[in-house]
VOBA-1610 file (N, C-alpha, C; in pm, whole numbers, padded with zeros to 5 digits, always signed):
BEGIN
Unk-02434-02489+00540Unk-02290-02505+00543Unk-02223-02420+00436Unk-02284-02425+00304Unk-02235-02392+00185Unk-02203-02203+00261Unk-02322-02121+00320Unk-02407-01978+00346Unk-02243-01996+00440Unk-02217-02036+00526Unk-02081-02042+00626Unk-01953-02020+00573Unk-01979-02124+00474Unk-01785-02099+00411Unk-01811-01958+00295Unk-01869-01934+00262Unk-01950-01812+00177Unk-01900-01689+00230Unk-01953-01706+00333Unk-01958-01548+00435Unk-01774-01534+00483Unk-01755-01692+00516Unk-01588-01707+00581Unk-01534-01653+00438Unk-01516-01696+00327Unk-01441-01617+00216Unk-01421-01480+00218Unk-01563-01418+00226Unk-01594-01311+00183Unk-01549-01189+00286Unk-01498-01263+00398Unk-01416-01198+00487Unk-01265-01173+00466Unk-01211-01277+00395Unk-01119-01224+00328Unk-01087-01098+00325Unk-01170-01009+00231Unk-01198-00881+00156Unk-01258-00783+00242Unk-01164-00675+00302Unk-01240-00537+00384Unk-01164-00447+00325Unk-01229-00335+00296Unk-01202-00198+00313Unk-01069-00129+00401Unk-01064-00197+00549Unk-01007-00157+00655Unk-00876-00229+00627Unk-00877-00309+00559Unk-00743-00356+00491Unk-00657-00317+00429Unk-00693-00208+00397Unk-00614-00068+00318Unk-00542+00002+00422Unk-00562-00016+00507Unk-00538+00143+00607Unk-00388+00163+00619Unk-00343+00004+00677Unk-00163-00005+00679Unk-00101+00057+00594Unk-00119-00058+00469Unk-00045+00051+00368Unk-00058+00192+00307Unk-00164+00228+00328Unk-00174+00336+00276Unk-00127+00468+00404Unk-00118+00440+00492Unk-00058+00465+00653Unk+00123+00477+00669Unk+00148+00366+00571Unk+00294+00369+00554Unk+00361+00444+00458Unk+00292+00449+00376Unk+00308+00501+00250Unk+00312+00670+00251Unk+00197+00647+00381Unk+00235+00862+00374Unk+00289+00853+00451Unk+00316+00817+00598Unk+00459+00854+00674Unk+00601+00831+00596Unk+00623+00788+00528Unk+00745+00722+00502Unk+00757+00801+00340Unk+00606+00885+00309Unk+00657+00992+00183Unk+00656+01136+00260Unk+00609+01141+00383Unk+00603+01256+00441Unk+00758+01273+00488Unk+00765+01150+00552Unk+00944+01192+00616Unk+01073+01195+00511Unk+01020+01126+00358Unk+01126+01168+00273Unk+01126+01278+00232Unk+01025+01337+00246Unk+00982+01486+00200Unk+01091+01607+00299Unk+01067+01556+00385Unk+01109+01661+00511Unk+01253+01672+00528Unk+01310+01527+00518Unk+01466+01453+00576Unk+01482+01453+00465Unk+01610+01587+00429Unk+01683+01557+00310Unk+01783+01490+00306Unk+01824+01377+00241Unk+01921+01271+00216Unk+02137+01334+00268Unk+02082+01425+00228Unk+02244+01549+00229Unk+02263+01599+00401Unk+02154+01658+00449Unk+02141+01674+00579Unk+02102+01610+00707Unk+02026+01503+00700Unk+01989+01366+00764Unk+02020+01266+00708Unk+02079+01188+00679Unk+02081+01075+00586Unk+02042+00951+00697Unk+02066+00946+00829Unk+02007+00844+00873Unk+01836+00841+00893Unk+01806+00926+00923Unk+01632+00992+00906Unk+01602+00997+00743Unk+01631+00997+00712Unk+01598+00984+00534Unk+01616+00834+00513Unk+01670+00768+00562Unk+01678+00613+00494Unk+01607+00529+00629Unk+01573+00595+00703Unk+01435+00540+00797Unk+01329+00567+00716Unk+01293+00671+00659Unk+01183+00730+00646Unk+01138+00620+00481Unk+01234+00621+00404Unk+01247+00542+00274Unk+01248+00418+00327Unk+01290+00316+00452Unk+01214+00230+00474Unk+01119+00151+00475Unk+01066+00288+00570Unk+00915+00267+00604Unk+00831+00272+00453Unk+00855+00360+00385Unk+00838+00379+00205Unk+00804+00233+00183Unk+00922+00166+00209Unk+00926+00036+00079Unk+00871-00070+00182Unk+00863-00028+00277Unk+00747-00138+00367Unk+00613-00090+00334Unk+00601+00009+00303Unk+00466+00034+00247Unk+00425+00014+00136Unk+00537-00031+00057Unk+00497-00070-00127Unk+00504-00180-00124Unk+00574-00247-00036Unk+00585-00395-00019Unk+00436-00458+00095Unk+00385-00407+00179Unk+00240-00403+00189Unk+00143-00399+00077Unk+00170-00282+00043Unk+00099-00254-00119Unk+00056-00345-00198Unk+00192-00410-00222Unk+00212-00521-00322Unk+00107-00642-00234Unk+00126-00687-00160Unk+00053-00825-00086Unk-00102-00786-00083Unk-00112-00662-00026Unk-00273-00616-00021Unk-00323-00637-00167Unk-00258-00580-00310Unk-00333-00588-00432Unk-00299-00729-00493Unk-00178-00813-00433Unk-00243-00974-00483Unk-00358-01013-00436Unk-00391-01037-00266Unk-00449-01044-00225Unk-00593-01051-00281Unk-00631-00924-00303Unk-00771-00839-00347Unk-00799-00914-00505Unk-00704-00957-00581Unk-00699-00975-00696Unk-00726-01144-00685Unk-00706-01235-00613Unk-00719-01373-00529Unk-00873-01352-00467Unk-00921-01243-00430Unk-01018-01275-00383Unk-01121-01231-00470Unk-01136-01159-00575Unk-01174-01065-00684Unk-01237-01209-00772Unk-01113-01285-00806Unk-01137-01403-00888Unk-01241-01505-00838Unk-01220-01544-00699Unk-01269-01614-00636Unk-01453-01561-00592Unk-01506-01427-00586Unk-01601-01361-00561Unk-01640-01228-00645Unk-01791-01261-00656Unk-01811-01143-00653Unk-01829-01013-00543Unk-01731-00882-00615Unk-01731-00806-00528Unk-01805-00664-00626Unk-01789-00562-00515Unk-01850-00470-00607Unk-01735-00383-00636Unk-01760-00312-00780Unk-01670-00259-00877Unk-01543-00149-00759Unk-01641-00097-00701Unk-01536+00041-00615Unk-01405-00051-00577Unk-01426-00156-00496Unk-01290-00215-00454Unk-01210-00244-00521Unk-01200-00254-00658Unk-01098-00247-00724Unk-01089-00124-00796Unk-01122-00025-00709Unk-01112+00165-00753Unk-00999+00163-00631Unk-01029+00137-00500Unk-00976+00130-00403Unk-00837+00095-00418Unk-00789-00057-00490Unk-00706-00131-00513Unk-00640-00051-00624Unk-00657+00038-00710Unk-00595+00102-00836Unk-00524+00230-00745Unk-00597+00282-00637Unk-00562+00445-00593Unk-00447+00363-00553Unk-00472+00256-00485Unk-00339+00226-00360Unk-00238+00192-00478Unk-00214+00094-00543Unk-00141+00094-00666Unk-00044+00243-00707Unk-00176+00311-00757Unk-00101+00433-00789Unk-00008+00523-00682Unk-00081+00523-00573Unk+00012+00612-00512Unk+00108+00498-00451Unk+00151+00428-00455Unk+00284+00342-00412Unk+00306+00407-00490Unk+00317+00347-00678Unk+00426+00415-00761Unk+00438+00590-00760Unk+00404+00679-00695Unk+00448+00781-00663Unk+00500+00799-00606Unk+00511+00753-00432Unk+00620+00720-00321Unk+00732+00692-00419Unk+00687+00594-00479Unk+00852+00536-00511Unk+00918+00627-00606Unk+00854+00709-00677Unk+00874+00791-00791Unk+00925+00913-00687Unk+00858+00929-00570Unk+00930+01090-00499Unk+01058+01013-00425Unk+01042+00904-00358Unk+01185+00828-00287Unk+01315+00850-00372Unk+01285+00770-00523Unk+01409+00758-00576Unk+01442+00949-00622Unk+01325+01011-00627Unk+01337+01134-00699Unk+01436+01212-00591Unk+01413+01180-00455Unk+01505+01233-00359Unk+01601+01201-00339Unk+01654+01057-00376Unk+01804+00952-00364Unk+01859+01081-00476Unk+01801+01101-00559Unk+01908+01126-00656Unk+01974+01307-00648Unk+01828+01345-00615Unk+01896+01491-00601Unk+01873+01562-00477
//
């Protein structure tokens, strides 16, 4: 019983759980990239949307990982995994606002 709820936890925690956000995060830095705020502004604040649905993914995926981190042992890379995704949100958000402004 104990080997059951063990394995059910430990499902929690995949790899493939990354994919969304990190999926949102480049469409939505690719299309702020492209759609300048001055010349599209409705395509630019779709695209920054999708951005902050992807940092806001971000955000739930690395509580998440950090809830299950405590609760199990995992091996070290997944929280290598959990730092890249971290970081590049705060770059999205660092090129988003970098484009609001100029």
């Amino acid at each position: 019983m104990s080997d059951s709820s063990k394995l059910e936890e430990t499902r929690d925690f995949s790899p493939t759980q990354y994919i969304a956000p990190y999926l949102l995060l480049i469409f939505g830095n690719a299309g702020v990239q492209n759609a300048p705020v001055s010349d599209r502004p409705l395509l630019f604040w779709v695209f920054a949307t999708i951005a902050a649905l992807g940092a806001l993914s971000a955000a739930v995926r690395l509580k998440r990982m950090c809830t299950t981190h405590r609760r199990h042992r995992l091996p070290a890379w997944t929280r290598l995994l959990g730092l890249f995704l971290a970081l590049y949100s705060l770059y999205v958000a660092y090129c988003v606002i970098n484009r609001m402004a100029g």
